[in-house]
SETOR-734152 format. One record per residue: y, z, x of N, C-alpha, C, CB in turn. Coordinates in steps of 0.1 Angstrom, whole numbers, plus 5000, padded with zeros to 4 digits. Glycine has a CB too. Example, Ala and Ser with C-alpha at 12.3 -4.5 7.8 and 13.67 -1.06 7.14 Angstrom:
494350785132495550785123496750785132495550905113497850715128498950715137500050795129499450575141
end
This chain:
918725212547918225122537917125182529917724992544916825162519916325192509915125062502917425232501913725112503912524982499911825102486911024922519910825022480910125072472909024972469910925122460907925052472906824992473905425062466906824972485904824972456904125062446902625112452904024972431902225182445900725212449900225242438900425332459898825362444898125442433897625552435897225392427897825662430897125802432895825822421898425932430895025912428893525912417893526062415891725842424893626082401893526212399892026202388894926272392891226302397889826262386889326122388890126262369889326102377888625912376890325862371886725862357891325922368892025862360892925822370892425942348893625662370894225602382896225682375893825372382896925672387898725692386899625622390899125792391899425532386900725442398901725512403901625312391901825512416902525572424903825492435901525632430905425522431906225482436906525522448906925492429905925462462906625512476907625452479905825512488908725562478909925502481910425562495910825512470910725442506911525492516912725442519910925472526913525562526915025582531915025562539915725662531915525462549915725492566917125462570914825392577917625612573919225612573919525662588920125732559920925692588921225722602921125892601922725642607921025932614921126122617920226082621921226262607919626212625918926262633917326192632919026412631916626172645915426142641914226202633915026132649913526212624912526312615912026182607913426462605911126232604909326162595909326282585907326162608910126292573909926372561909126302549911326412556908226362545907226302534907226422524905626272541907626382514908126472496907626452485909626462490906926492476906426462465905026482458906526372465904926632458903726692460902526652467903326702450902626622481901526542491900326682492902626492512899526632498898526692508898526682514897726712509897726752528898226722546897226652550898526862558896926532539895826422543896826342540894326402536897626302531898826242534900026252544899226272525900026372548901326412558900526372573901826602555899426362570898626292583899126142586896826282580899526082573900025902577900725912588901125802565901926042593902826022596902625952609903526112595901826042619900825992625900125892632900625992621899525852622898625702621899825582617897225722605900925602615901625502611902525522617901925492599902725572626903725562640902825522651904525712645901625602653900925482663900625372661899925492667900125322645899725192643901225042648899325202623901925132638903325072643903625022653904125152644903425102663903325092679902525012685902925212685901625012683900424922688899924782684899324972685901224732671900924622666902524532673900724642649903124632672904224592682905624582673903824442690905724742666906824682657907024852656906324572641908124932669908425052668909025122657909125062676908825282653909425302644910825352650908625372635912025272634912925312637913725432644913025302631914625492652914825632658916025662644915525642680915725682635916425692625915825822614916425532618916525852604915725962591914925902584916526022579913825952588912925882578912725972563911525872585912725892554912425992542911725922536913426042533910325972529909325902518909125992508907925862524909425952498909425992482907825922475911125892474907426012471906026002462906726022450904726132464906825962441906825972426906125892416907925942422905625982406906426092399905826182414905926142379906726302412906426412419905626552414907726432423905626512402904526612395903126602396904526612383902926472400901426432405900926452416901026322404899426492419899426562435898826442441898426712438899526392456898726242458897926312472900026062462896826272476896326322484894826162490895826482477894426192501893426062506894225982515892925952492893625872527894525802535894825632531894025832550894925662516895125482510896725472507894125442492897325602517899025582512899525512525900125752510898825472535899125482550899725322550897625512561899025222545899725102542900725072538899325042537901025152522902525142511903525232522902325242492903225312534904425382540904625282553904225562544903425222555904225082568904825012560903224952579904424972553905424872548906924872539904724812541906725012538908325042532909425042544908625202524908625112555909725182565909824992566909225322582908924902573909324812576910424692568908224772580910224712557911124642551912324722548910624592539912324852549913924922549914524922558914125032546913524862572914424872584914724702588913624962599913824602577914524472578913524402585915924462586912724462588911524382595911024292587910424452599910124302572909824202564910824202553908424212561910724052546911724042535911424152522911723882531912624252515912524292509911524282494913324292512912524092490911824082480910024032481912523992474909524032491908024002495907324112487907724022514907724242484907224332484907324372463908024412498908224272461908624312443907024272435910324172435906824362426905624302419904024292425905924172416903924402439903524392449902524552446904724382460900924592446900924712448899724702459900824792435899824822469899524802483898724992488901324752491897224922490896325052491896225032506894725052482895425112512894725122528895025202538894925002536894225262546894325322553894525292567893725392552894925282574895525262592894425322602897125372596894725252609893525332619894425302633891525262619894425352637895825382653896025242659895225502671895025142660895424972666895624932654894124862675895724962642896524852633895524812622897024712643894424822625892924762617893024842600891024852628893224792593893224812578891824842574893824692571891625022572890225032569889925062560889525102574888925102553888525082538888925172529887225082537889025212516889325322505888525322493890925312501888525462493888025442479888625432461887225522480888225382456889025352441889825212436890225462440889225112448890325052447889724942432890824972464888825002425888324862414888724952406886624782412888925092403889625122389891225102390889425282385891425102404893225082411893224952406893725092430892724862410893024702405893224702388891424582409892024772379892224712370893224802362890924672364893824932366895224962361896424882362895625062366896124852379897324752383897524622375897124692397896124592372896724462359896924502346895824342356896824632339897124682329898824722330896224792327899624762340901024762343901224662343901524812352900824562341901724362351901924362358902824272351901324432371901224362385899924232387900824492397901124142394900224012395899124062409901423842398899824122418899424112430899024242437900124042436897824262444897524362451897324332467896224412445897624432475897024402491895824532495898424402504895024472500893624592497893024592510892324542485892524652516891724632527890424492524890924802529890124462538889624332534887824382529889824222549887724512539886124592529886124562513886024802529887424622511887724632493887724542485888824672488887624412493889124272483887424232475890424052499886124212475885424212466885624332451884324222475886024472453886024532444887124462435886124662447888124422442889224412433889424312429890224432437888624202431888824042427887724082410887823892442886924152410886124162399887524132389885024322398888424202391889524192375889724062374891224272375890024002365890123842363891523842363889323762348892323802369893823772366894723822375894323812352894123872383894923952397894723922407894724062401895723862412895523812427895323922435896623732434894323912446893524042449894223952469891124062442895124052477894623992495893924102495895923962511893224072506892224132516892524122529891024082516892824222538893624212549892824302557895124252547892724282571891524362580892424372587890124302585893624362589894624442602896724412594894224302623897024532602898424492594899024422598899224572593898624382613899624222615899324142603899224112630898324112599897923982588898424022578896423942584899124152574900024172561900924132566900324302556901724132578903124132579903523992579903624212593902523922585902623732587902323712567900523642603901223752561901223732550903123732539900023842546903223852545904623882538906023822544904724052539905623782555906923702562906723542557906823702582905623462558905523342560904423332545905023282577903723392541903423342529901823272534904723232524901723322545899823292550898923382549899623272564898023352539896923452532896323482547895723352519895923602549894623622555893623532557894123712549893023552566891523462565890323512558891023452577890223462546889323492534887823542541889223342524886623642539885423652543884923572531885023802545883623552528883023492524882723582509882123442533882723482497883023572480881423692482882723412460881423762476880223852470879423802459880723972464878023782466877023712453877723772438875023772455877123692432877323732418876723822411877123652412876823902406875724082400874824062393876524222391873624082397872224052393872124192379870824052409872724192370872424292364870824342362873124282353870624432358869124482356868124472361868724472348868124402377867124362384866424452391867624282392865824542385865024702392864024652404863924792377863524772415862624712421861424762415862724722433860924842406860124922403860324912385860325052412858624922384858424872369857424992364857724682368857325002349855825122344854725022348855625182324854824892349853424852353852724892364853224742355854124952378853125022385852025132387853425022390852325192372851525332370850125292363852425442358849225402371848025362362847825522355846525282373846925462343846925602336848325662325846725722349848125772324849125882322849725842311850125902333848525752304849525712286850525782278848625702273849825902281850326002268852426052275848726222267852026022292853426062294854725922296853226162307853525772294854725712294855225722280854625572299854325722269854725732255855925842251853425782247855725962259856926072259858126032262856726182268857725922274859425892282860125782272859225802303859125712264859225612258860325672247857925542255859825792241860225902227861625902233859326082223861525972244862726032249864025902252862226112264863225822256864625752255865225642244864625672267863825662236864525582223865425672218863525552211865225802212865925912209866925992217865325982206867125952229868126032240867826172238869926012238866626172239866126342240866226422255864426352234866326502256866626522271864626542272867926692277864126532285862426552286861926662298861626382292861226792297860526822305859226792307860526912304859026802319857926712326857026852334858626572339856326892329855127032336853826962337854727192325853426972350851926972357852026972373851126822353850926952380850526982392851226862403848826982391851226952413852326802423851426692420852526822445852126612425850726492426850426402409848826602431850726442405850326382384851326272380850826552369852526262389853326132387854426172378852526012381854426302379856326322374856826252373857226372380857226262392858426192400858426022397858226222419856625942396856825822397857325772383855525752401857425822372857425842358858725812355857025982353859725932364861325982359861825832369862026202365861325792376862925702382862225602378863625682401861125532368861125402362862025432349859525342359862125552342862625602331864025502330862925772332864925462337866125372340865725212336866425392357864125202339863825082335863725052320862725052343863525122312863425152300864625192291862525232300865325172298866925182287867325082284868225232293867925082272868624942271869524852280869224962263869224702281869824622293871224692295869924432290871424712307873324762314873824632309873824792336875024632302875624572296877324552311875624652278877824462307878824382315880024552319879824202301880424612306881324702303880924822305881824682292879524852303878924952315879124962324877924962319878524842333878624812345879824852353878524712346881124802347882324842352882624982346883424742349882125032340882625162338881825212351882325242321880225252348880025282360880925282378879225212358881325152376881225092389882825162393880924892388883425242382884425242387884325382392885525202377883225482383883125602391882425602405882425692384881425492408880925502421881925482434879925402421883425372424884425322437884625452443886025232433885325542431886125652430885225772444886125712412884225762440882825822449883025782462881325752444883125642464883025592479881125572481883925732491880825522471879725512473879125352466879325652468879725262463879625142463878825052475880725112462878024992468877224962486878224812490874924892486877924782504878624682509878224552508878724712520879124482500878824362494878424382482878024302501878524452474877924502460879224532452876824652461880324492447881124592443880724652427882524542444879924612425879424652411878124712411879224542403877524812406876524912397875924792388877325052387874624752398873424622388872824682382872224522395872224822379871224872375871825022370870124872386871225092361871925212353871425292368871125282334872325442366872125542378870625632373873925662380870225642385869025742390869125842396868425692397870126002395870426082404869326192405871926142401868826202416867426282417868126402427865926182425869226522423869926602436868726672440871426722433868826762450867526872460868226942453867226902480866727052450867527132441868227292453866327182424868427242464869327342470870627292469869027372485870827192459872327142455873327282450872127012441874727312453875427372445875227352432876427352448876427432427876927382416878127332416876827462408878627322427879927282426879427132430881127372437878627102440878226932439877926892427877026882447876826992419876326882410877526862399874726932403878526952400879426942385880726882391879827112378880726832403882326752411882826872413883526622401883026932423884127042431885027052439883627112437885127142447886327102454887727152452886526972452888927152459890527182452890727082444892027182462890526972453890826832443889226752436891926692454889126802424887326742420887626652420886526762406885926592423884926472427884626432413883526512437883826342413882626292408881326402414882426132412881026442404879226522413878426452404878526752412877026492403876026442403876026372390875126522406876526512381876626472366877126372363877326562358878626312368878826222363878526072373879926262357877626072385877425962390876425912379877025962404875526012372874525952364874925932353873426012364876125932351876925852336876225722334878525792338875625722322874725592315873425612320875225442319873225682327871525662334870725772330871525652352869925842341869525952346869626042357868825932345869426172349869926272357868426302359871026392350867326312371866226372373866326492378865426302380865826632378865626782383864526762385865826912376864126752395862826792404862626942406862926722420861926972406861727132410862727212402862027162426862727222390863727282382863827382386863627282371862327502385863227612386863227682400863027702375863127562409863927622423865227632422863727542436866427542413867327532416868127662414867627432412869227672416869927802414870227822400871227812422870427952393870728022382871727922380871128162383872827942387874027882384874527722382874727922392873427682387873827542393873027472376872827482414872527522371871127532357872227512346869927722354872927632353874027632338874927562334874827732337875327522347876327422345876027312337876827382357874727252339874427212329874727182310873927262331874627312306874627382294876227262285874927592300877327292293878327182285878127082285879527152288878027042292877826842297876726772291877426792314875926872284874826842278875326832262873626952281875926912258876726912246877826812242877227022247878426812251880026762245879626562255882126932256879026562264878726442273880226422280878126312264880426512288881826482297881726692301883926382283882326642315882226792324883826822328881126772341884826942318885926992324885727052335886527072317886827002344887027112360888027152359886927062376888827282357890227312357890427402371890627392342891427312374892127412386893427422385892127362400894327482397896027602392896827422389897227752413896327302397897127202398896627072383896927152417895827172377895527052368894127052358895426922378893927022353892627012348891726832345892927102334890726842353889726702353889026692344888926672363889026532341887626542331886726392335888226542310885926432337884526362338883626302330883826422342883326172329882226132312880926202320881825872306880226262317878926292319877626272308879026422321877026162304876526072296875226082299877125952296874326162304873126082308871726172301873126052327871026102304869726142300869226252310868826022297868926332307868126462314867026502313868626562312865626462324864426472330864126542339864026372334863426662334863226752348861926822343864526872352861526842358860126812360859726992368859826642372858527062367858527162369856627162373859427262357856327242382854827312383854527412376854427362394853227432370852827552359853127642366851327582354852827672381853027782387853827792397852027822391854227832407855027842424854127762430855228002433852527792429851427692435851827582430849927712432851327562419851627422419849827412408851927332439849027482409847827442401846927522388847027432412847927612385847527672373847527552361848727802370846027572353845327662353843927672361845327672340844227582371842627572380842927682385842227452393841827792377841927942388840927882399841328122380840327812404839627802420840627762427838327692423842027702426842827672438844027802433843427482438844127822419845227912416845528042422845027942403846028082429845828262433847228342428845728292455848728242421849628352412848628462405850628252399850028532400849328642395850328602381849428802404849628632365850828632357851928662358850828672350851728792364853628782367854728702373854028882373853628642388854728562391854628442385854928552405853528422375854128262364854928222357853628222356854928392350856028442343857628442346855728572341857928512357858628472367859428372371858228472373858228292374858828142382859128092367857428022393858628082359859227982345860428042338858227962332860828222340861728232336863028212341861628292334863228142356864128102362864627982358863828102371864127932346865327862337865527872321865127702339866327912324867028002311867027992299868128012311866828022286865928002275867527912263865128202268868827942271869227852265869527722273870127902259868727672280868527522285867727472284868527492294866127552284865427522274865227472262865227572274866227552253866827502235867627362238868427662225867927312249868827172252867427042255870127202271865727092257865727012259864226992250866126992271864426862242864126852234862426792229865026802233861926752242860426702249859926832255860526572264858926832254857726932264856526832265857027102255856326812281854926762281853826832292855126622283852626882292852126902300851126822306851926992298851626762318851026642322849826672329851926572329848626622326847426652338847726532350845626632331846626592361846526492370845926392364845826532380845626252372845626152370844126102378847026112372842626062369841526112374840925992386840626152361840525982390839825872393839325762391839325892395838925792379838325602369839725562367837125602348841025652361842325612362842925512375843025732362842825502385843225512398842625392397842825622408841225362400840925332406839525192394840825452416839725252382838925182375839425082364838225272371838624972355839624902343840224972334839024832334840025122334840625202323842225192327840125362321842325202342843825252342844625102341844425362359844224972347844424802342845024842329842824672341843924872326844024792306845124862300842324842292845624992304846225092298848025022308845325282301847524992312849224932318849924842308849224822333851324882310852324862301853624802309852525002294854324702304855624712314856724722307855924582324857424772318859024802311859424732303860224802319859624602306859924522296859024532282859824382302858124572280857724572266858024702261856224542264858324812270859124922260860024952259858925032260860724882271862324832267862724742254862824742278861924692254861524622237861724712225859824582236860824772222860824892214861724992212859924962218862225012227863525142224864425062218864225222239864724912221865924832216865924842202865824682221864724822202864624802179865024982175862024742169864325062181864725142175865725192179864025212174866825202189868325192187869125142178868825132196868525012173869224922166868824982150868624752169867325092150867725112133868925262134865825162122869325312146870025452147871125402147869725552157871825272151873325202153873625242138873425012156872225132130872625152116872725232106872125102111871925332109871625472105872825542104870625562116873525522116874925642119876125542119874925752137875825422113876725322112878225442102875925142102879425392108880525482104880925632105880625462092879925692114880025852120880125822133878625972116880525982139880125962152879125992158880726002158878026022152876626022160876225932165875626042153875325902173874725732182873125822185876025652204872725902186871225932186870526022178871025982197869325982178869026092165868526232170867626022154868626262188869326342192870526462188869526292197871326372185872326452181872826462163873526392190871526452159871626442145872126632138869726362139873026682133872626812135872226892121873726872143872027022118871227062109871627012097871027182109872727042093873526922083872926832078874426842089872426762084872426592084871026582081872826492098869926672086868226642086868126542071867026822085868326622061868126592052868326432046868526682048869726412052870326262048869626202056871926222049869426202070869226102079867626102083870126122092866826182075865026242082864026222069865026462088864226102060863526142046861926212054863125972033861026242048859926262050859526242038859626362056857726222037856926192030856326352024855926092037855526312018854826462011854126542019854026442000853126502026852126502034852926552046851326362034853926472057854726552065855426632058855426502073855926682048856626822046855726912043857626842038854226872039853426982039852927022052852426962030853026942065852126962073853527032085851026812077854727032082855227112085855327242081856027072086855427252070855427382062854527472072854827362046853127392067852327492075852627532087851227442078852627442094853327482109854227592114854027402112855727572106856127632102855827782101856127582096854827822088854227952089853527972099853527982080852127892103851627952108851627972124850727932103853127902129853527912145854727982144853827762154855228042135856428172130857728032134856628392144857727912134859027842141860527892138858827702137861427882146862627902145863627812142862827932155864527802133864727712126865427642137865427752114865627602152865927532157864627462165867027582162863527512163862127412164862127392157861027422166862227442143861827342135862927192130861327422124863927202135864727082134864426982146866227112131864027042156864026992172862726872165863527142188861826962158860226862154861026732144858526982140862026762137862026672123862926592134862826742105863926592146864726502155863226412161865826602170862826472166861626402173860626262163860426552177860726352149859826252142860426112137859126322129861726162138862326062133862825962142863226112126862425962157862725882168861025822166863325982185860025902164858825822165858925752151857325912168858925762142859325692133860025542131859825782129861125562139861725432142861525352153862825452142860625392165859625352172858325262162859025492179858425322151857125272143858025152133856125422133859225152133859825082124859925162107859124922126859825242112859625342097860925412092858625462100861325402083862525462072862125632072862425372052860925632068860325712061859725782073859525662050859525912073858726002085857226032079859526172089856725982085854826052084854526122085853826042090853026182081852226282086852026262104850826282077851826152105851226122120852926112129849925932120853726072123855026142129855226282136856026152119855226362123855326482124854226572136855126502110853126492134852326522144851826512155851826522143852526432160853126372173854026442182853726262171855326452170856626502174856126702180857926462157855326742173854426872173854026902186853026872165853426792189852926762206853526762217852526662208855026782215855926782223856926892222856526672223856026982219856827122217856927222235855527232203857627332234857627382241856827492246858227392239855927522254854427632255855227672269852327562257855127842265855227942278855927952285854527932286857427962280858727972280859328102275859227872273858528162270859328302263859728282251860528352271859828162244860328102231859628102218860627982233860528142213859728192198859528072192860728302186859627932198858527782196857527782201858927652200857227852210855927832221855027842214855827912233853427822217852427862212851627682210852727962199850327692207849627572199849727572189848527552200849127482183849327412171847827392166850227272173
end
């Protein structure tokens, strides 16, 4: 007899509906599985003869054959283990055939029968209702991810007897209780908790009105780190269709929390920088999601920049450009949205306290050194320089650092308006930041006043700038500018945006001003 029962294979982020079709004929006994599998698939065989067994429903002593199609696609993970009980069982007559029409069916087995969890199943659902399937059966961990689609009947099943009674008699599972509703943007951490450090929330503030990527240089201890993960609080609200975009790379991840099937808040990825590069860029035979693209819509933080590896730096370099990371391998090639804002944070020295020569003991060379371990074209990617001091005492601890507090919500404010004059700005192109405005364009999209093109000029001459500082200053002014609600770029634009140059990099921008 012959059943067909649908599923889904994940290649990348991108879902495949997948046809398991089983044969159980007469000859010889054998468990054949065909259709470009992996031997994490050929593992069901397995798990679905003991589950079988233990629920009390032997497998046939007959040929088994299971067909994966299409067969050009490579299916691999243990969410096939369900769609192959249930074919053999309906091809050998156990449950009614038509139970199974219009039917698509994820989960993995575990040897007593217990239907355990998988990942992908909320981008799987919402393909499955893009084909016209009315109905899914999911693990009962999952059946929150998959109810998020509006129009799909979603079961949730925590053992396969309760599929088999579902599919014989038409008795739902016993429902767990729904998943609160998704508190979008509810952060636990705000800039009001910072005291001090004006000049560097003002930077983070530039940087994310403008999607500028930001370096962050000063002494441990100066509030980098507290700085870069409120930076998430200051983006524009995560919107409904974020959310699920997100939420669908975290399923894919297996990294959804429990009882959460949705991403409330934009991503915060802070990797150690003894990370690969094959983590941070999704690796593997069959690529992941890595770091790059869990922080799709959010932030990407580098702590300790240039501890991390040469290589792991570089990888970088595309995903910063194009915003999406190719992985090609012999079986295919992946593609990844990689979208996020990039904050990384570094010490003047390997100490950590240059230029206090009383704690300092580097020698120039190894300052030299340690800063040239990130590479002068990743540097040119990022578009902030700040050198942050410590953070003093009357700060800490006196009204100065009160009064100077700010909260997210009021610069979340700000970045909103000035998004809203760059929507309009690049209304009918494809640009969206004044980031990515490129040399081309300065002119149409950057008027300046008289006074800032004279005070660049100077500059200009007298810091020798390279014509890609000097457009990096006219991107910058024109984000503080529309921070200021301004058409027009300033002198006090221009001179701001100055302030966020690059020093002591090896770069023919470096220097004061």
């Amino acid at each position: 007899m012959f059943q067909n029962v649908m599923s889904a294979a994940i290649s990348g982020l991108s879902i495949i509906p997948v046809h398991v079709e089983t044969d159980v004929s007469d000859g010889l006994p054998q468990f054949r599985m065909v259709g470009f599998v992996t031997n994490q698939v050929r593992e069901a065989e397995d798990r679905v003869r003991t589950a079988l067994k233990n629920v009390g429903f032997s497998t046939p002593p007959k040929r088994i054959t299971i067909n994966f199609s299409p067969a050009d696609v490579l299916k691999s993970g243990s969410r096939f283990d369900l769609p192959i009980a249930l074919g053999i069982l309906a091809a050998d007559k156990r449950i009614p055939q038509e139970s199974l029409d219009g039917v698509l069916a994820v989960g993995e087995l575990s040897l007593n029968g217990e239907i355990a969890p998988v990942t992908g199943v909320l981008p799987i659902a919402m393909r499955a209702k893009e084909e016209g399937i009315k109905k899914i059966i999911v693990p009962a961990l999952n059946a929150a991810e998959g109810r998020i689609v509006q129009g799909l009947d979603v079961v949730g099943a925590k053992s396969l007897p309760e599929v088999i009674e579902y599919l014989q008699t038409g008795a739902r599972p016993k429902e767990d209780e729904e998943s609160p509703a998704p508190e979008l943007n509810n952060y636990t951490v705000d800039f009001s908790d910072i005291r001090g450090q004006r000049k560097m929330k003002r930077c983070a503030e530039v940087a994310v009105a403008g999607f500028h990527n930001l370096m962050l240089e000063g002494p441990p201890g100066a509030g980098k780190t507290m700085i870069a993960r409120r930076i998430p609080t200051i983006l524009p609200p995560l919107s409904l269709e974020e959310s699920l975009e997100i939420s669908q790379i975290y399923s894919v991840a297996g990294l959804l929390k429990p009882g959460r099937p949705m991403m409330e808040t934009r991503p915060f990825r802070a990797p150690h920088h003894t990370m690969s590069a094959a983590a941070l860029a999704g690796g593997g035979s069959i690529p992941h999601p890595g770091e790059l693209t869990l922080a799709h819509r959010g932030v990407l933080f580098l702590d300790e920049m240039p501890e991390f590896a040469r290589g792991a730096l570089e990888i970088l370099r595309q995903p910063l450009e194009d915003r999406e990371i190719v992985i090609s391998r012999v079986k295919g090639s992946y593609r990844f949205p990689a979208n996020f804002l990039l904050i990384a944070a570094m010490n003047p020295c390997p100490c950590g306290f240059f230029p206090d020569m009383n704690r300092c003991r580097c020698s120039e060379r190894a300052i030299t050194a340690y800063k040239n371990r990130v590479s002068q074209a990743l540097i040119d990617r990022m578009d902030l320089f700040l050198e942050v001091q410590a953070v003093t005492y009357e700060e800490l601890s006196g009204t100065a650092g009160r009064q100077e507090s700010i909260s997210s919500a009021e610069i979340r404010g700000h970045v909103v308006e000035a998004r809203k004059m760059q929507a309009a700005r690049f209304e009918g192109t494809r640009l969206r930041f004044n980031a990515e405005i490129p040399a081309s364009g300065i002119d149409a999209y950057c008027p300046m006043e008289e006074g800032a093109k004279a005070l660049l000029k100077r500059a200009f001459n007298a810091l020798k700038l390279s014509a890609r500082g000097y457009h990096r200053i006219i991107r910058v002014a024109r984000t503080i500018a529309d921070l200021d609600g301004s058409e027009v770029i300033s002198p006090l634009h221009v001179s701001e945006a100055m302030e966020y140059r690059p020093r002591g990099f090896g770069s023919t921008d470096a220097g004061g001003f």
